[in-house]
mmCIF file as gemmi writes it, N, C-alpha and C atoms, coordinates in Angstrom:
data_model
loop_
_atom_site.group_PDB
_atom_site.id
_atom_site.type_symbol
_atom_site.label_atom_id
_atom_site.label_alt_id
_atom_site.label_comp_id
_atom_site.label_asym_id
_atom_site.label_entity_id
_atom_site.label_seq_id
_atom_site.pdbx_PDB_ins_code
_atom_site.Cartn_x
_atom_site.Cartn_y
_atom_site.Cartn_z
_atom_site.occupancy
_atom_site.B_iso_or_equiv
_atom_site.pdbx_formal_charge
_atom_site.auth_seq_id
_atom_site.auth_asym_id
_atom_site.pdbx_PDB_model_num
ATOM 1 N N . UNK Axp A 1 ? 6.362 -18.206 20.142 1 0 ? 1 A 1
ATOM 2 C CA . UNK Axp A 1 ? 6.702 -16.805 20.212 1 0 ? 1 A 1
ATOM 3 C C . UNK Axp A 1 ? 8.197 -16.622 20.174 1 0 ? 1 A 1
ATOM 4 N N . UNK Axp A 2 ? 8.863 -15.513 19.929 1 0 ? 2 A 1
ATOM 5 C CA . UNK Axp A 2 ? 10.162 -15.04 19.912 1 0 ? 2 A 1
ATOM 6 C C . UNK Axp A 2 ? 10.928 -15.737 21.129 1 0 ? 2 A 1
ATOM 7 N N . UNK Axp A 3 ? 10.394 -15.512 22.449 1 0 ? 3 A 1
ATOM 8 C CA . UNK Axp A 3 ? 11.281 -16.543 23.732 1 0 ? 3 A 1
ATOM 9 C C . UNK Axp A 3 ? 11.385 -17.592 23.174 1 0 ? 3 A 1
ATOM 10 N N . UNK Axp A 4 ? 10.741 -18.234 22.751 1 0 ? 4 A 1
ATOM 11 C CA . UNK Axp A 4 ? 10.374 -20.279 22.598 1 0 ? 4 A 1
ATOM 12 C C . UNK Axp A 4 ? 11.655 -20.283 21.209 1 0 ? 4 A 1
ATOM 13 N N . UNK Axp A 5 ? 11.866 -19.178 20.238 1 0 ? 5 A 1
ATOM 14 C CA . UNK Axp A 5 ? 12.634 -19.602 19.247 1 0 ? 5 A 1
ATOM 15 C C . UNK Axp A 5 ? 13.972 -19.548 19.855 1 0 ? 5 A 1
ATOM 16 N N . UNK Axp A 6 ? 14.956 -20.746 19.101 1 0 ? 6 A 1
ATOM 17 C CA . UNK Axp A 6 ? 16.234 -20.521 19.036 1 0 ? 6 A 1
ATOM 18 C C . UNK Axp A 6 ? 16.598 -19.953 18.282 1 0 ? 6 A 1
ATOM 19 N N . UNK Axp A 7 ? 16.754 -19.953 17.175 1 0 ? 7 A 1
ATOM 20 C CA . UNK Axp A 7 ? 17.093 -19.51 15.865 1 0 ? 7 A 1
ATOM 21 C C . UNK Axp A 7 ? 15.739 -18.968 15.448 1 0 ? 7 A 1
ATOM 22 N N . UNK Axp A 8 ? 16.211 -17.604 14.805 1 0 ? 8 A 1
ATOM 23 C CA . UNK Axp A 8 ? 14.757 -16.96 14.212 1 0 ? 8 A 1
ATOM 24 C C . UNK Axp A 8 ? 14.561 -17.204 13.511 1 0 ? 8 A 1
ATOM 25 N N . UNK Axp A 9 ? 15.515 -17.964 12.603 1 0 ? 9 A 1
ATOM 26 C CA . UNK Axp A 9 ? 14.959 -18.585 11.201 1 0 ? 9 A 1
ATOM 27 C C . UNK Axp A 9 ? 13.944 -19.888 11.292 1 0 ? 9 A 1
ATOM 28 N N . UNK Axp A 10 ? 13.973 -20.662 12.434 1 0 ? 10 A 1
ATOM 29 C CA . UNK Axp A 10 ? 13.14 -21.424 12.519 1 0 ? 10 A 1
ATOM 30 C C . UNK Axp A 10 ? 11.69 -21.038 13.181 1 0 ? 10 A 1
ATOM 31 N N . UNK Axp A 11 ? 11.683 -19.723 13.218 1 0 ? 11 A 1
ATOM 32 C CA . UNK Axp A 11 ? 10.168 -19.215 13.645 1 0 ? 11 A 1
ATOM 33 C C . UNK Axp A 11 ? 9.332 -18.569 12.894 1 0 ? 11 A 1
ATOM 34 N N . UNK Axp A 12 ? 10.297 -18.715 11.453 1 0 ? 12 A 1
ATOM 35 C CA . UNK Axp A 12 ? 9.921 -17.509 10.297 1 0 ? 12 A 1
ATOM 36 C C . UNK Axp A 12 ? 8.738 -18.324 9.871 1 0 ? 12 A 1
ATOM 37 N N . UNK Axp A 13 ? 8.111 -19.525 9.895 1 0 ? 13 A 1
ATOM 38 C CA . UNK Axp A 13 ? 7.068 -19.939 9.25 1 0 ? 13 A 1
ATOM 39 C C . UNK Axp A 13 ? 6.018 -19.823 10.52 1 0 ? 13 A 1
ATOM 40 N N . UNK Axp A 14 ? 6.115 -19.804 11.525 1 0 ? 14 A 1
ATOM 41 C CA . UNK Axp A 14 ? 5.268 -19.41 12.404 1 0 ? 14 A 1
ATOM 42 C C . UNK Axp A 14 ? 4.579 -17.973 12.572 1 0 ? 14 A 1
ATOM 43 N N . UNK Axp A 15 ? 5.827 -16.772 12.358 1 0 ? 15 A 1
ATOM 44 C CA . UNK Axp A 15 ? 5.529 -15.57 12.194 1 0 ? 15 A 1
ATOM 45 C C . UNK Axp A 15 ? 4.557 -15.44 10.628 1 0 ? 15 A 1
ATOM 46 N N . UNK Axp A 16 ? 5.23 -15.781 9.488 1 0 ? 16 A 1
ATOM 47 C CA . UNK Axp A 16 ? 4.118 -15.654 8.565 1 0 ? 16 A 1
ATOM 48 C C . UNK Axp A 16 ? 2.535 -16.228 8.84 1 0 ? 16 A 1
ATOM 49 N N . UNK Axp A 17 ? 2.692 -17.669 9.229 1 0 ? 17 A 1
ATOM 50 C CA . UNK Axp A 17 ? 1.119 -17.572 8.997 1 0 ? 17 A 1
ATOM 51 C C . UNK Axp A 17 ? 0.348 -16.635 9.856 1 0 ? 17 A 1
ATOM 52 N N . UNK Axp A 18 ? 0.955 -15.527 10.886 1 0 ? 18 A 1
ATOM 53 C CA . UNK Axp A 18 ? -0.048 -15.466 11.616 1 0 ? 18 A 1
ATOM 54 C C . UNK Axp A 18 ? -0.556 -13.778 10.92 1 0 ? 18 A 1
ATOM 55 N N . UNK Axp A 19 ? 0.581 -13.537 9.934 1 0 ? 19 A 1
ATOM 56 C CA . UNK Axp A 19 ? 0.15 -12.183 9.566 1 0 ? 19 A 1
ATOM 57 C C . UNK Axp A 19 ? -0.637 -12.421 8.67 1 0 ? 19 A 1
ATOM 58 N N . UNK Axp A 20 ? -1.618 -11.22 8.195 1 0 ? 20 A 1
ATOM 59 C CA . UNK Axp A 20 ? -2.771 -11.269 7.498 1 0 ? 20 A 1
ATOM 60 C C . UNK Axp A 20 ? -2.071 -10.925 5.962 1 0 ? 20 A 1
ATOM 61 N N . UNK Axp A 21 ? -2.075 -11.018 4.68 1 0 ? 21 A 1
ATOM 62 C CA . UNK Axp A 21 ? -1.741 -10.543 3.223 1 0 ? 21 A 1
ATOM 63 C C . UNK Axp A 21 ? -2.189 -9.142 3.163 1 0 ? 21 A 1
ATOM 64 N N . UNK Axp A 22 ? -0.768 -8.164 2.736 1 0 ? 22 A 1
ATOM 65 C CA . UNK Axp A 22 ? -1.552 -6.86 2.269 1 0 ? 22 A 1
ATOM 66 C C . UNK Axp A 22 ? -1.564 -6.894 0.689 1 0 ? 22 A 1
ATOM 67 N N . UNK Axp A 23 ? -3.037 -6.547 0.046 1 0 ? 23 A 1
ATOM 68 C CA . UNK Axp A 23 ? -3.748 -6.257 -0.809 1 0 ? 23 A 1
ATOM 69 C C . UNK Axp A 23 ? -3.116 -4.484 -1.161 1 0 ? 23 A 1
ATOM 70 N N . UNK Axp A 24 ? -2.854 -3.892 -2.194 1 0 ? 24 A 1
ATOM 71 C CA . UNK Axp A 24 ? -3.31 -3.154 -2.848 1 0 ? 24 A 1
ATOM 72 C C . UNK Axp A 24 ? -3.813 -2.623 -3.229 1 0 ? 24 A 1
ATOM 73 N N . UNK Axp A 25 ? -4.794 -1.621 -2.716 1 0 ? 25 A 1
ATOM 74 C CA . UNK Axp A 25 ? -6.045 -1.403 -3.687 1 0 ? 25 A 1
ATOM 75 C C . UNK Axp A 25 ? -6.107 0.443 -3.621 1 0 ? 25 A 1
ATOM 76 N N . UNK Axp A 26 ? -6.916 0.971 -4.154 1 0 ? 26 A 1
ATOM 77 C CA . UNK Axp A 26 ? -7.757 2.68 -4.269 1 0 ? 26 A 1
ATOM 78 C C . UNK Axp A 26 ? -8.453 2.691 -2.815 1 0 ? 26 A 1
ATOM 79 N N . UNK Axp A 27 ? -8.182 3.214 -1.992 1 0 ? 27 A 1
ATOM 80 C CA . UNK Axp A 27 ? -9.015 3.845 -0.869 1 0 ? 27 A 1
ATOM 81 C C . UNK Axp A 27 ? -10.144 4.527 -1.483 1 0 ? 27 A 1
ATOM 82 N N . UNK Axp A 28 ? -11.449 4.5 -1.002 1 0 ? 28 A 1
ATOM 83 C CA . UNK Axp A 28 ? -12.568 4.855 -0.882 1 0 ? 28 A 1
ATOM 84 C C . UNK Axp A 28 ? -12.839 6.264 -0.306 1 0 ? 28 A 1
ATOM 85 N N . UNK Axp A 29 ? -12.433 6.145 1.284 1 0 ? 29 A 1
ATOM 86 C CA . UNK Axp A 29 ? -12.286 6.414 1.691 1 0 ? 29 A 1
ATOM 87 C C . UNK Axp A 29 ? -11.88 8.226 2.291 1 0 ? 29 A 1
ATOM 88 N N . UNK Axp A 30 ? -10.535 7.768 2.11 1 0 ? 30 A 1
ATOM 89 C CA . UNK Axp A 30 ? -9.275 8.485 2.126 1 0 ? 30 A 1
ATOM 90 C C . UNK Axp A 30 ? -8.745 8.793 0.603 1 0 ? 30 A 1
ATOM 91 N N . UNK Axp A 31 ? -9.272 9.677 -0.174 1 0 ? 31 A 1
ATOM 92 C CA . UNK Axp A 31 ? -9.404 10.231 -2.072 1 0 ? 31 A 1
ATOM 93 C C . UNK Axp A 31 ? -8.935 11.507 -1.895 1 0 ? 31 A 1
ATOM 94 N N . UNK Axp A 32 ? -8.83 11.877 -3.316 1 0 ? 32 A 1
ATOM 95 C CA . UNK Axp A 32 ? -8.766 13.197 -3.377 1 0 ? 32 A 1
ATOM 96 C C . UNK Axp A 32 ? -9.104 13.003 -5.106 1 0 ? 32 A 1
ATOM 97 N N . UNK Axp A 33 ? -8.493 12.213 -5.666 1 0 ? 33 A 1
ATOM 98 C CA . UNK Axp A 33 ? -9.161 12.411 -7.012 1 0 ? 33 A 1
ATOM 99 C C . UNK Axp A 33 ? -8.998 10.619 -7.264 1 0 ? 33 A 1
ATOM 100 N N . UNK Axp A 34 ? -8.26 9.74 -7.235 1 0 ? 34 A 1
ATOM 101 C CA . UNK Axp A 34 ? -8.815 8.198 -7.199 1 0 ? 34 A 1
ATOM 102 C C . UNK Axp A 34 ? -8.555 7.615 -6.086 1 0 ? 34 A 1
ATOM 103 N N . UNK Axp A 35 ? -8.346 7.736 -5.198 1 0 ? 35 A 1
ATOM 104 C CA . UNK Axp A 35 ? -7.772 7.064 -4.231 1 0 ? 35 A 1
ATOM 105 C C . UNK Axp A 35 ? -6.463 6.505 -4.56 1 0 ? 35 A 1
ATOM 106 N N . UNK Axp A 36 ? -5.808 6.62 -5.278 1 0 ? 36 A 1
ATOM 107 C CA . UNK Axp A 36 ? -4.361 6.197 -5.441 1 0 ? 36 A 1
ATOM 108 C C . UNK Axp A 36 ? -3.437 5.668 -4.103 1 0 ? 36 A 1
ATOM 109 N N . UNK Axp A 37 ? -3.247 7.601 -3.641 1 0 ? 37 A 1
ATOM 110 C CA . UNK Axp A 37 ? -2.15 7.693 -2.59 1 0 ? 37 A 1
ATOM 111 C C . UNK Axp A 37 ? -2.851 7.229 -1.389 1 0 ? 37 A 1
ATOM 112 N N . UNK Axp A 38 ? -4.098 7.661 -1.219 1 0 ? 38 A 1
ATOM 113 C CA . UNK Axp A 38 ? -4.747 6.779 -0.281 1 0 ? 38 A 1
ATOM 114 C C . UNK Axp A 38 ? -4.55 5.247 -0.01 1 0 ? 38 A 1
ATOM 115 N N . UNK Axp A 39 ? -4.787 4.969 -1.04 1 0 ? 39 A 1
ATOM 116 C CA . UNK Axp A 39 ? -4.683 3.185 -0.977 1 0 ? 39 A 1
ATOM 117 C C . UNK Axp A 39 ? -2.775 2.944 -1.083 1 0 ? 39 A 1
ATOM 118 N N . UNK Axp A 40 ? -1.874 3.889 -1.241 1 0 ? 40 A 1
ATOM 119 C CA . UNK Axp A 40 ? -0.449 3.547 -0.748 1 0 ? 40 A 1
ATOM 120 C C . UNK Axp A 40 ? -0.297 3.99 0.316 1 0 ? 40 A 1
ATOM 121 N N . UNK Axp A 41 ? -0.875 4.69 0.721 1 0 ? 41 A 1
ATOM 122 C CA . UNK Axp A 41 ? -1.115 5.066 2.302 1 0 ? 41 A 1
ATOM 123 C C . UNK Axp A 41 ? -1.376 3.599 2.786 1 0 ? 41 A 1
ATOM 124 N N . UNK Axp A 42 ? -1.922 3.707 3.137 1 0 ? 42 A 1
ATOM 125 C CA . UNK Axp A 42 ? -2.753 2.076 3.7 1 0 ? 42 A 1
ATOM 126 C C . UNK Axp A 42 ? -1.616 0.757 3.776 1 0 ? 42 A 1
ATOM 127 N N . UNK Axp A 43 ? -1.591 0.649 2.539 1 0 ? 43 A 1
ATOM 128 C CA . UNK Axp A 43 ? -0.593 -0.522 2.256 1 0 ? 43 A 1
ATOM 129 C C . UNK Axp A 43 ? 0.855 0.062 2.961 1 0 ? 43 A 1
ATOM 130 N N . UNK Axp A 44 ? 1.346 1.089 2.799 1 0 ? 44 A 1
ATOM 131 C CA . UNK Axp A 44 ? 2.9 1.241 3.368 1 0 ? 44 A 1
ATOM 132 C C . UNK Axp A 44 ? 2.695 1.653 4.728 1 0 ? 44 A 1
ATOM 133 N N . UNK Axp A 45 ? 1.561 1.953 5.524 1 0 ? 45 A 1
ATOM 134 C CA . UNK Axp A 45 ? 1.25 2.109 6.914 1 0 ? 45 A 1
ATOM 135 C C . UNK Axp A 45 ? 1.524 3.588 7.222 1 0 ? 45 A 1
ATOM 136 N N . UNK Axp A 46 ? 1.2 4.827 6.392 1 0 ? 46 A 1
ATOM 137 C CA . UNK Axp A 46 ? 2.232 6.24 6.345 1 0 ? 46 A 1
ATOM 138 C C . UNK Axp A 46 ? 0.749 6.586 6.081 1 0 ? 46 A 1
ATOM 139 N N . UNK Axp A 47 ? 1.045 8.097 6.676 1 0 ? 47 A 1
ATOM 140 C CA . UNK Axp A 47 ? -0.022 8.795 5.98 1 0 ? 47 A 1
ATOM 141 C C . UNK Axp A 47 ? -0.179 9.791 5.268 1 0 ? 47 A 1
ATOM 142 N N . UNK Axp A 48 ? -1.307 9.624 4.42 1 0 ? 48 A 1
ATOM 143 C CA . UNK Axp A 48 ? -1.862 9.927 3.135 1 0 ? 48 A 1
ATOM 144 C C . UNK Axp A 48 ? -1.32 11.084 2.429 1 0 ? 48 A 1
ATOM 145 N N . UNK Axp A 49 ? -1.425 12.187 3.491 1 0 ? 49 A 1
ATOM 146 C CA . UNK Axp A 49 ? -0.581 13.509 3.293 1 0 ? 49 A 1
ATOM 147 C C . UNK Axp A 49 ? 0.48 13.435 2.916 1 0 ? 49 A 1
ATOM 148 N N . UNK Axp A 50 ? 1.526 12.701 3.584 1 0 ? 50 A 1
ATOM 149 C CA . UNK Axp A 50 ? 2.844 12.236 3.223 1 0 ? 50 A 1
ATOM 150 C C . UNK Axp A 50 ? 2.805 11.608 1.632 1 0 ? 50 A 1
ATOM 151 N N . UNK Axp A 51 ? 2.447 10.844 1.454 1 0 ? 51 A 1
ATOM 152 C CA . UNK Axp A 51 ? 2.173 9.733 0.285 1 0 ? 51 A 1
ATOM 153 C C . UNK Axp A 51 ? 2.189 11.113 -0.55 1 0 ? 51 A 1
ATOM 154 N N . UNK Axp A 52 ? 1.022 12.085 -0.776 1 0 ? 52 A 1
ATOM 155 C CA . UNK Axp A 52 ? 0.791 12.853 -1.414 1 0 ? 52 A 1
ATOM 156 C C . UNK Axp A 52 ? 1.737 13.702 -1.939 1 0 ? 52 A 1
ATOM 157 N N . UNK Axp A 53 ? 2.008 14.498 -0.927 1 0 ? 53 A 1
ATOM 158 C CA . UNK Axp A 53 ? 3.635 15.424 -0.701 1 0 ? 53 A 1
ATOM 159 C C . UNK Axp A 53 ? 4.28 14.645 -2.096 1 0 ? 53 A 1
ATOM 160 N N . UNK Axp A 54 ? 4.587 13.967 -1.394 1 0 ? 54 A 1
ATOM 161 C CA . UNK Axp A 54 ? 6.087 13.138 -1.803 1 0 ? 54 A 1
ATOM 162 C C . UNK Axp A 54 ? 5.576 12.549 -3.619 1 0 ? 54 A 1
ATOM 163 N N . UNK Axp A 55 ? 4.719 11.926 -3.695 1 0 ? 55 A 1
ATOM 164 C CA . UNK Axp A 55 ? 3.816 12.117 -5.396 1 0 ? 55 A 1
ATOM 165 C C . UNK Axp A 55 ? 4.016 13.489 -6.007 1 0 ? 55 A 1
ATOM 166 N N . UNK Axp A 56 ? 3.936 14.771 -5.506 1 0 ? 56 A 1
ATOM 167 C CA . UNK Axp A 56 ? 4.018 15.692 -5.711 1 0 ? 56 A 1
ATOM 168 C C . UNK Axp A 56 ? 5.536 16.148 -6.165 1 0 ? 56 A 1
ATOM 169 N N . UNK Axp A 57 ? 6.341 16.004 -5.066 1 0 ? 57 A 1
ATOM 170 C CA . UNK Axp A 57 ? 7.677 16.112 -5.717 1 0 ? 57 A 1
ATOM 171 C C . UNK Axp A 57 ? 8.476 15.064 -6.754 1 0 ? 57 A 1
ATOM 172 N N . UNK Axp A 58 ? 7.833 14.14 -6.747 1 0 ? 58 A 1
ATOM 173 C CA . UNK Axp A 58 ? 8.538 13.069 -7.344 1 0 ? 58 A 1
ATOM 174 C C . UNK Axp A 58 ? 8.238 13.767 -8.828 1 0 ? 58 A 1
ATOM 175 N N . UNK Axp A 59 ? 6.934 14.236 -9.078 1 0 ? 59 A 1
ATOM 176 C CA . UNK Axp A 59 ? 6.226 14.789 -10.093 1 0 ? 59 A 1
ATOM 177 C C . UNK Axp A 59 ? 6.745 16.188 -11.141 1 0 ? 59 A 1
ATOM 178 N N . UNK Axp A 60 ? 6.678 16.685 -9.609 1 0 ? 60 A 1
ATOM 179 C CA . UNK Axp A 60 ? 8.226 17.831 -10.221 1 0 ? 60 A 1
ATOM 180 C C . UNK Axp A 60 ? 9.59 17.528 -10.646 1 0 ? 60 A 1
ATOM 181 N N . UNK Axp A 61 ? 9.609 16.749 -10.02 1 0 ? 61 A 1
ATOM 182 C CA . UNK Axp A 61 ? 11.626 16.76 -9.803 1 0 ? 61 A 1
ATOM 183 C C . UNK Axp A 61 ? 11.799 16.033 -11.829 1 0 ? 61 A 1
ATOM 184 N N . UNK Axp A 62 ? 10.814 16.455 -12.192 1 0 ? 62 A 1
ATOM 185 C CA . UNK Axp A 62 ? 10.824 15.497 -13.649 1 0 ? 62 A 1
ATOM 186 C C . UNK Axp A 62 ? 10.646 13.727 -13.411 1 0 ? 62 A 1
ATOM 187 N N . UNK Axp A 63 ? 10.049 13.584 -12.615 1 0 ? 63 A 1
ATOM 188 C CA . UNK Axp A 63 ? 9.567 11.51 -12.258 1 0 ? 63 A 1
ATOM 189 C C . UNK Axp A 63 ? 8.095 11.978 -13.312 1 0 ? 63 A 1
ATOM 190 N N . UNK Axp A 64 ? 7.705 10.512 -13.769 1 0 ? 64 A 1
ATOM 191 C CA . UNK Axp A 64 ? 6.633 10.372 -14.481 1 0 ? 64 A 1
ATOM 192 C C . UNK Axp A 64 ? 5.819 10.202 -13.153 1 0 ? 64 A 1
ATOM 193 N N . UNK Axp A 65 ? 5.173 10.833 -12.84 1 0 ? 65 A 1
ATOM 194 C CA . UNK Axp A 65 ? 4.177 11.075 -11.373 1 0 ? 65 A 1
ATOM 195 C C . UNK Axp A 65 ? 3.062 10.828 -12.159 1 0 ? 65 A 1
ATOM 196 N N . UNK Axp A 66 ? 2.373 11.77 -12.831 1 0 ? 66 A 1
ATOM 197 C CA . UNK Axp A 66 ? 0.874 11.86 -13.54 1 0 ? 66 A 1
ATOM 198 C C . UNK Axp A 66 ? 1.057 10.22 -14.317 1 0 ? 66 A 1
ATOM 199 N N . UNK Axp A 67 ? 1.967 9.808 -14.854 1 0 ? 67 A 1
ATOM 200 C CA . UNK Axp A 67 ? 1.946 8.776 -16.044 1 0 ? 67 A 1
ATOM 201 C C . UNK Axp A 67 ? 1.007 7.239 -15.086 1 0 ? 67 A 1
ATOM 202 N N . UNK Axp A 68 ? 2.15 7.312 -14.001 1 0 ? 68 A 1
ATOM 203 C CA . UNK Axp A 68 ? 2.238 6.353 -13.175 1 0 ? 68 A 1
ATOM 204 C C . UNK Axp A 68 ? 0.843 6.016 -12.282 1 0 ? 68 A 1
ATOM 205 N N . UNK Axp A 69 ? 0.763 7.73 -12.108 1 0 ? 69 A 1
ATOM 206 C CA . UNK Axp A 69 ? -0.838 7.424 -11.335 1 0 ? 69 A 1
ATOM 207 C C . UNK Axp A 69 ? -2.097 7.193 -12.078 1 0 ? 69 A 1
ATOM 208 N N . UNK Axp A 70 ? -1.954 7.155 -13.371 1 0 ? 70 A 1
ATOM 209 C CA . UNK Axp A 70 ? -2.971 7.343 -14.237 1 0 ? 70 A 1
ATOM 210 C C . UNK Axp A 70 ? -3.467 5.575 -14.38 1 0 ? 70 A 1
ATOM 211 N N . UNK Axp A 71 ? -1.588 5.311 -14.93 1 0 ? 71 A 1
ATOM 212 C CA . UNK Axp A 71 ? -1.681 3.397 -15.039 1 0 ? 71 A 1
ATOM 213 C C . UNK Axp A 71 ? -2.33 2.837 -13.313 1 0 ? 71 A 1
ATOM 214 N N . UNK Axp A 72 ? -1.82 3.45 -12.46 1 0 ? 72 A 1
ATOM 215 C CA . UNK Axp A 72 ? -2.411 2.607 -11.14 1 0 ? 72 A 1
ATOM 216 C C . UNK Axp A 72 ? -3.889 2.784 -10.787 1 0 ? 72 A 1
ATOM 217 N N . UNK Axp A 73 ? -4.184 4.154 -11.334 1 0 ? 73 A 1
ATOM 218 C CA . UNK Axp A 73 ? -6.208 4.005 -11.401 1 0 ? 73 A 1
ATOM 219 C C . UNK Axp A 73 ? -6.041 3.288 -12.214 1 0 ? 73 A 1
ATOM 220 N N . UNK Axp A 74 ? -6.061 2.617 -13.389 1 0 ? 74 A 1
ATOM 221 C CA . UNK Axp A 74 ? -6.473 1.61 -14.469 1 0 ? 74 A 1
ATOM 222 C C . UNK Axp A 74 ? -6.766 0.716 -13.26 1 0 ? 74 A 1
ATOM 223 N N . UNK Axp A 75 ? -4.719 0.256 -13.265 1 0 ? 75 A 1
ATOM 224 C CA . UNK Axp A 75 ? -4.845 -1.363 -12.462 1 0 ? 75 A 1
ATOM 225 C C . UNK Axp A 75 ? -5.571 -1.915 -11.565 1 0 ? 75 A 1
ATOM 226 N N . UNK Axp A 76 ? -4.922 -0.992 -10.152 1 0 ? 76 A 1
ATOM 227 C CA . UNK Axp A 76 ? -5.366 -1.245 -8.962 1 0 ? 76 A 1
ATOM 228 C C . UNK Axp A 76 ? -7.504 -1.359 -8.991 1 0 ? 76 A 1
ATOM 229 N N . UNK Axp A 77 ? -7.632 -1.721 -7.958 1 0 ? 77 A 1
ATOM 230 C CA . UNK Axp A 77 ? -9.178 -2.189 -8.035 1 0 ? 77 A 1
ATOM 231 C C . UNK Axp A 77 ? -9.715 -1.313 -6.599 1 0 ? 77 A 1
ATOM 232 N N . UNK Axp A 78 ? -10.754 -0.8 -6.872 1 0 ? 78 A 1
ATOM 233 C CA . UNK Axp A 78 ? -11.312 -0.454 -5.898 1 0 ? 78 A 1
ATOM 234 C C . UNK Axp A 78 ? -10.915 -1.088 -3.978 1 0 ? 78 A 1
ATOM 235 N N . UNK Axp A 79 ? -11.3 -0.481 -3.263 1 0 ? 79 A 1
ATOM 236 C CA . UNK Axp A 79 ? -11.692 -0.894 -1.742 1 0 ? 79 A 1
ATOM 237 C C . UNK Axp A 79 ? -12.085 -2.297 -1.813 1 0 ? 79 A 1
ATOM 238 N N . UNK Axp A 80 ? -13.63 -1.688 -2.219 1 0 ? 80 A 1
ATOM 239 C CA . UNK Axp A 80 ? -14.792 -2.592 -1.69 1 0 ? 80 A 1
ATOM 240 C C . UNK Axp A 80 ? -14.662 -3.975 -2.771 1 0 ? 80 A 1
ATOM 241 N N . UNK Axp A 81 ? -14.062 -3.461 -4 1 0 ? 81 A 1
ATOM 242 C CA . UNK Axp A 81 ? -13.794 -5.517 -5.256 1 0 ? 81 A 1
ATOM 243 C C . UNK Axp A 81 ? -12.827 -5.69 -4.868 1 0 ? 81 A 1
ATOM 244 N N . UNK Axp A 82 ? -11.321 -4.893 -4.255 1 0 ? 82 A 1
ATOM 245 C CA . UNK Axp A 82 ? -10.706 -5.797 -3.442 1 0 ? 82 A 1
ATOM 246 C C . UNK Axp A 82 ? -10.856 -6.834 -2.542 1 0 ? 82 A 1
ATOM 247 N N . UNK Axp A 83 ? -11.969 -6.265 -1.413 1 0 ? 83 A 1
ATOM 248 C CA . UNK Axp A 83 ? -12.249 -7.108 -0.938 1 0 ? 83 A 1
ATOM 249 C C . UNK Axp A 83 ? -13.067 -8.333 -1.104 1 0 ? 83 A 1
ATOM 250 N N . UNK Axp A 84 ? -13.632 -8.074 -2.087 1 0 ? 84 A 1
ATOM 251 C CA . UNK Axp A 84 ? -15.182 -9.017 -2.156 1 0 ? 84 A 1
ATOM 252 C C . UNK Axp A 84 ? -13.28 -10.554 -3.247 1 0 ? 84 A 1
ATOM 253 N N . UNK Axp A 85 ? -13.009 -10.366 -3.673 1 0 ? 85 A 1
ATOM 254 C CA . UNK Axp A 85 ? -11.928 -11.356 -4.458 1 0 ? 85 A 1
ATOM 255 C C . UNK Axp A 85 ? -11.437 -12.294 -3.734 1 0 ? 85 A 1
């Protein structure tokens, strides 16, 4: 644990293994039309509303918003075949 380290750099391989990998994926869940912002919800630990908002202005302000979310429904993979991989 953090007491037992001297140097935090020598605890950095201890701290990784114990965290779990975050995955990427479309919330199920938590949608509104693919689960997109849902599933960046999730992954960035924020919520969904926020995610949304902020898609929204990025969208206006002239950002390729629609382009971007269109390619990440392609990519990204469902909830549930995320998990099953």
């Amino acid at each position: 644990h953090l007491s037992s380290c001297i140097f935090p750099i020598s605890c950095y391989p201890m701290y990784m293994a114990a965290a779990k990998p975050k995955h990427l994926y479309r919330s199920e869940k938590d949608r509104m039309i693919a689960g997109v912002c849902g599933g960046l919800a999730i992954y960035f630990n924020m919520d969904a509303s926020l995610v949304r908002v902020l898609w929204i202005l990025i969208t206006l302000l002239g950002g390729s918003g629609i382009l971007i979310y269109i390619i990440l429904w392609i990519v990204l993979p469902t909830e549930s075949n995320a998990k099953i991989q």
